[in-house]
C-alpha positions as CSV (number, residue, x, y, z in Angstrom):
1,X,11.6,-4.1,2.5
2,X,11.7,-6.5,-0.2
3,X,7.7,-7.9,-1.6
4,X,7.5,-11.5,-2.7
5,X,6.2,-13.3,-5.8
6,X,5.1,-11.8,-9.3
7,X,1.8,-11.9,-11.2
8,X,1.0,-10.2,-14.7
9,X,-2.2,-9.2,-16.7
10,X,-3.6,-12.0,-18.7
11,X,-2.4,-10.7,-22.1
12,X,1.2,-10.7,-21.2
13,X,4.0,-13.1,-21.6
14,X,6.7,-12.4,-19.3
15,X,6.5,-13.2,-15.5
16,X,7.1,-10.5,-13.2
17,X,5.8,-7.1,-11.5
18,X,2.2,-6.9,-12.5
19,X,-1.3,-5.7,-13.5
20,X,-2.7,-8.1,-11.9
21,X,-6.7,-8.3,-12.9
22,X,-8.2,-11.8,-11.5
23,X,-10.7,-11.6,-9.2
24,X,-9.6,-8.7,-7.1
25,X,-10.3,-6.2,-10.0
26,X,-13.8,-6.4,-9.4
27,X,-13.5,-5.4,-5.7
28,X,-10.5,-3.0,-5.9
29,X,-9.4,-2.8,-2.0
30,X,-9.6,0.6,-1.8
31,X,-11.5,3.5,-2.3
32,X,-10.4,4.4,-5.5
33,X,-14.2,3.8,-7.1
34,X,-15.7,7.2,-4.7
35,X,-12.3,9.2,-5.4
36,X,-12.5,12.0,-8.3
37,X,-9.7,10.7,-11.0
38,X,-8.8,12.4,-14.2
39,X,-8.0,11.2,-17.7
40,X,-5.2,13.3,-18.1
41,X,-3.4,16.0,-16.1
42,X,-5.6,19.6,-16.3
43,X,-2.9,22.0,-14.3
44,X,-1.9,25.1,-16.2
45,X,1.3,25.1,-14.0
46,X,3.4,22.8,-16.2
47,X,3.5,22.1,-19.6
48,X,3.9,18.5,-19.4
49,X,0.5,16.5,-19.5
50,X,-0.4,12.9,-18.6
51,X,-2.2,10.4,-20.6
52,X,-2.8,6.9,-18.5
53,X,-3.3,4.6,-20.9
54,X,-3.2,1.3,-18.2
55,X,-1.5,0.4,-15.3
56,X,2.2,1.8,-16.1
57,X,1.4,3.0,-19.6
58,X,0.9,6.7,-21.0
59,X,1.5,8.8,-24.0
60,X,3.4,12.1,-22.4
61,X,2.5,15.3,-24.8
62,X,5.4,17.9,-23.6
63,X,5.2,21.0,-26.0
64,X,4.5,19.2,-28.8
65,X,6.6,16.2,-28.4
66,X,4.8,12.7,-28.1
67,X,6.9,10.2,-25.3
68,X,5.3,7.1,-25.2
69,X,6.0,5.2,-21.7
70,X,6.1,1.7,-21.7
71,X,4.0,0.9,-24.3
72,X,1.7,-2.6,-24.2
73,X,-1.4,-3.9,-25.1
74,X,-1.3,-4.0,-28.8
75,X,-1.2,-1.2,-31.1
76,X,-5.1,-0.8,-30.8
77,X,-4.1,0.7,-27.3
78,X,-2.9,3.8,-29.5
79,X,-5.1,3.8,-32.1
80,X,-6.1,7.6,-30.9
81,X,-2.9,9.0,-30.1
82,X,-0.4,10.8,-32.3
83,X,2.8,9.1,-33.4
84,X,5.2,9.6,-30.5
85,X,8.8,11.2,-31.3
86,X,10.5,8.9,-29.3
87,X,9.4,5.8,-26.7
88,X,10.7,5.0,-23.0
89,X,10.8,1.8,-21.6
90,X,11.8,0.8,-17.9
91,X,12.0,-3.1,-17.5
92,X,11.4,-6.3,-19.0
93,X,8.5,-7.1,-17.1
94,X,5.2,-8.0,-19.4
95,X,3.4,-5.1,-17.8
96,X,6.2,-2.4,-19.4
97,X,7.5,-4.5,-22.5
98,X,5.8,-5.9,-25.9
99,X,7.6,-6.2,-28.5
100,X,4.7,-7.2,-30.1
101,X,2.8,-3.7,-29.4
102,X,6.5,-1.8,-30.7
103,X,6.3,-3.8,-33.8
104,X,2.6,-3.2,-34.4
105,X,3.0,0.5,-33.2
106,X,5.0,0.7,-36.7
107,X,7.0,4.2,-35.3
108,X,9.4,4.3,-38.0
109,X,12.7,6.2,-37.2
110,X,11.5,6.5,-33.7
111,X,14.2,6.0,-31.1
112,X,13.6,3.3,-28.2
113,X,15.1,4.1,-24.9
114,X,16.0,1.2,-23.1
115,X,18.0,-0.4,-20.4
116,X,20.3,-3.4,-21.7
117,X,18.1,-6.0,-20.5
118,X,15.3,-4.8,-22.5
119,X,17.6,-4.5,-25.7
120,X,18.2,-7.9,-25.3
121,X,14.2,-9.0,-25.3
122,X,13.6,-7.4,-28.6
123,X,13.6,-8.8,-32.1
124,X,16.5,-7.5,-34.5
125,X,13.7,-5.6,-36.4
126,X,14.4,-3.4,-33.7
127,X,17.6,-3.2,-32.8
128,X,18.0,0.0,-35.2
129,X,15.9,1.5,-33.2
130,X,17.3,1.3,-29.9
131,X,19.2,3.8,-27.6
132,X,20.4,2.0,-24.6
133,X,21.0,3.8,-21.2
134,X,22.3,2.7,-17.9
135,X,21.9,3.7,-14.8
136,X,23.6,7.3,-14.0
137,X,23.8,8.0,-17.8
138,X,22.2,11.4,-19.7
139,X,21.7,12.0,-22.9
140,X,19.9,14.6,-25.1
141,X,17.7,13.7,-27.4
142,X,14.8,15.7,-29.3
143,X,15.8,18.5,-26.8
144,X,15.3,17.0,-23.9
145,X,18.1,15.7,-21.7
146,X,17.3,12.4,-20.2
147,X,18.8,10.7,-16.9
148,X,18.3,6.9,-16.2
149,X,17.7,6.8,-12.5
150,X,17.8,3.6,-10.6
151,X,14.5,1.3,-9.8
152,X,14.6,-1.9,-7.3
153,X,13.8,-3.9,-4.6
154,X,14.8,-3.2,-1.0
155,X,17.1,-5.1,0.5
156,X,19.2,-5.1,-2.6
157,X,19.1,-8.9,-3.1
158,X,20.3,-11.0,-6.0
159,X,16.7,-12.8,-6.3
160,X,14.4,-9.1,-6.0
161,X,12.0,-9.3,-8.4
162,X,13.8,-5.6,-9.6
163,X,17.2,-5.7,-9.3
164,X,19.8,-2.6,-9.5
165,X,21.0,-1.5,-12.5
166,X,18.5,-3.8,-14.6
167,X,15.8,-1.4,-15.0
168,X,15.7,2.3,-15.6
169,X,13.7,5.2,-14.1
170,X,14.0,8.8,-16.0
171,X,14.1,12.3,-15.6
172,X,13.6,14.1,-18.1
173,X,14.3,18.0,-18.6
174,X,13.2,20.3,-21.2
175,X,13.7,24.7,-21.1
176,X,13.8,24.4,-16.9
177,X,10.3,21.6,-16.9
178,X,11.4,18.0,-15.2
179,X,9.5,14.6,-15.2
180,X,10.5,11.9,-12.8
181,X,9.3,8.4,-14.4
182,X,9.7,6.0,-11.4
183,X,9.5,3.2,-13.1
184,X,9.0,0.0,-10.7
185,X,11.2,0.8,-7.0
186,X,10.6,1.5,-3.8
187,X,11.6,4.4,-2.3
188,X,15.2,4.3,-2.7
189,X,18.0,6.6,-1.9
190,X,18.4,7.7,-5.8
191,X,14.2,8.6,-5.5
192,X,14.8,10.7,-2.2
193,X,17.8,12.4,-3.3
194,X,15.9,13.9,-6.6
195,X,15.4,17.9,-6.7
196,X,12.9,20.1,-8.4
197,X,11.1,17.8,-9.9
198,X,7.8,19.3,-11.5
199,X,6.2,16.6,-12.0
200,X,6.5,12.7,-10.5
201,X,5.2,9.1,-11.3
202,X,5.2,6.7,-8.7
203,X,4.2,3.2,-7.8
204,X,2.6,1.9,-5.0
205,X,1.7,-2.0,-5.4
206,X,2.4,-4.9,-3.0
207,X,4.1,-6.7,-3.3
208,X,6.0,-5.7,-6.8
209,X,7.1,-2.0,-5.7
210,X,6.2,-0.4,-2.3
211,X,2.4,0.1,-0.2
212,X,1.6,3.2,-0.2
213,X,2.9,4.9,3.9
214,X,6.2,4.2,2.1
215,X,5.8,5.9,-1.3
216,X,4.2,8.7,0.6
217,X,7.3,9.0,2.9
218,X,9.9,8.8,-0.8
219,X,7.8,11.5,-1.8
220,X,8.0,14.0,1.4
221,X,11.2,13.4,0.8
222,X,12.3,15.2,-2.6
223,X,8.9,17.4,-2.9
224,X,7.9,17.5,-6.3
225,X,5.3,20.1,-7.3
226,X,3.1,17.6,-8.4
227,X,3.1,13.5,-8.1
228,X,0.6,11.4,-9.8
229,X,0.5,7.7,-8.6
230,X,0.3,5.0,-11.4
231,X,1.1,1.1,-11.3
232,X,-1.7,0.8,-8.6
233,X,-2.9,-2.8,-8.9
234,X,-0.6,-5.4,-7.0
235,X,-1.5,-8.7,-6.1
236,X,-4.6,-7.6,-3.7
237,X,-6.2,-5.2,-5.9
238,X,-5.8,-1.4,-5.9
239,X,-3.9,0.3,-3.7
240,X,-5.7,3.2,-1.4
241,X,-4.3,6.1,-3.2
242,X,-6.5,7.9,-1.3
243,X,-5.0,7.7,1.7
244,X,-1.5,8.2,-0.4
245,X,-2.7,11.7,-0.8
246,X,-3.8,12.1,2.9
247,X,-0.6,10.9,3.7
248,X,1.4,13.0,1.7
249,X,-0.6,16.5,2.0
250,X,-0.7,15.9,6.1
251,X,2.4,16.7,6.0
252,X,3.1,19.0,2.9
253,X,0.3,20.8,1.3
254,X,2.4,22.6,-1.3
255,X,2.5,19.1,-3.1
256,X,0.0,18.9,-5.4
257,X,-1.6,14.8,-5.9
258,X,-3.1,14.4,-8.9
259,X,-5.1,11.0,-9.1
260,X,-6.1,9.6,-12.4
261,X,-7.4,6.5,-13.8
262,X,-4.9,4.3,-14.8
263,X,-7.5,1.1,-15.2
264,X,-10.6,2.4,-17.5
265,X,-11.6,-1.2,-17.8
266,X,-11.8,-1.9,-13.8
């Protein structure tokens, strides 16, 4: 079902899903403060690793190629992390596009991979830059091929705060390894049809994506080996990610959740 009404992080622009700090921040509602969290992912069993940066940000090092996902918060942000080969965005929400941190990140030749409505928020300085996908496309690129996968709002209405086919999730694939990048949905048809997935990031933040019974259920769904939640704070504080990972190994131990901190400053 649909959630209502959209709230970003202080240092952003544009209205829409959000990182909502405020008040809440200091009394996260749930019990993410006693639960163990990593800074990046440790498992020997893929070669893809995890970097949370904030909220829906991360660098992704992927035998040695740098992704960066959704880059904000100023160049600062990445003052420690190698250049990346090539960037990912998802939406135009202020939580998942600056075009202030892409100018500052000074990438060079790096390509951007964007949805339209994203190419149409970013200066012509740019524009070079950019490789727009839509929904249901694949590319290759820097050996990888890369799907845009659908992310919205259920019901599908014309007001959802994500609306088909403006945003894009990815998969991406490299010698046999896939990453499913969620991006902000609920747990749609396009998220429970997925297969051999390796490794998943998913949202669980009222009311911008879905609470977290409902992620849990998308994920039983298509099994990943391992899915890490991220984009965590909604409009009450955290979400219990917690209890996502009762949820989901109750019912399927073979999945391993990995739960890291995505809000260092928290």
């Amino acid at each position: 079902m649909r959630r209502l009404l959209p709230l970003i992080a202080a240092a952003m622009l544009i209205t829409g899903c959000k990182n909502e700090p405020g008040s809440s921040e200091a009394k996260p509602t749930s019990e993410i403060a006693e639960t163990k969290v990593q800074k990046d992912t440790k498992s020997s069993s893929t070669s893809i690793k995890i970097i949370p940066v904030s909220h829906a940000t991360a660098v992704i090092k992927w035998e040695g190629e740098i992704i960066y996902l959704d880059p904000v918060g100023g160049a600062e942000a990445f003052k420690d992390m190698p250049k990346p080969g090539f960037l990912l965005i998802t939406d135009i929400h202020g939580d998942h596009l600056s075009a202030e941190t892409l100018t500052g990140l000074k990438t060079g030749d790096a390509k951007i991979i964007v949805p339209q409505a994203v190419k149409e928020k970013l200066p012509e300085a740019l524009q070079n830059n950019l490789i727009v996908m839509r929904n249901g496309e694949t590319i290759a690129h820097n050996g990888f091929t890369i799907e845009a996968i659908p992310m919205y709002n259920l019901p599908q209405t014309k007001d959802a705060m994500h609306v088909k086919g403006r945003g894009n999730g990815y998969v991406l694939e490299k010698n046999g390894e896939r990453l499913y990048i969620s991006g902000d949905t609920e747990a749609i048809p396009e998220m429970r049809n997925l297969r051999n997935i390796d490794v998943a990031l998913v949202p669980m933040n009222l009311p911008y994506t879905m609470p977290v019974d409902q992620a849990a259920e998308g994920v039983l769904e298509f099994k990943p080996k391992k899915v890490i939640p991220y984009h965590y704070r909604g409009k009450n504080g955290f979400s219990d990610i917690k209890e996502f990972k009762r949820l989901v190994n109750k019912e399927n131990k073979n999945i391993e959740v990995e739960l890291m901190d995505w809000y260092p400053s928290k």
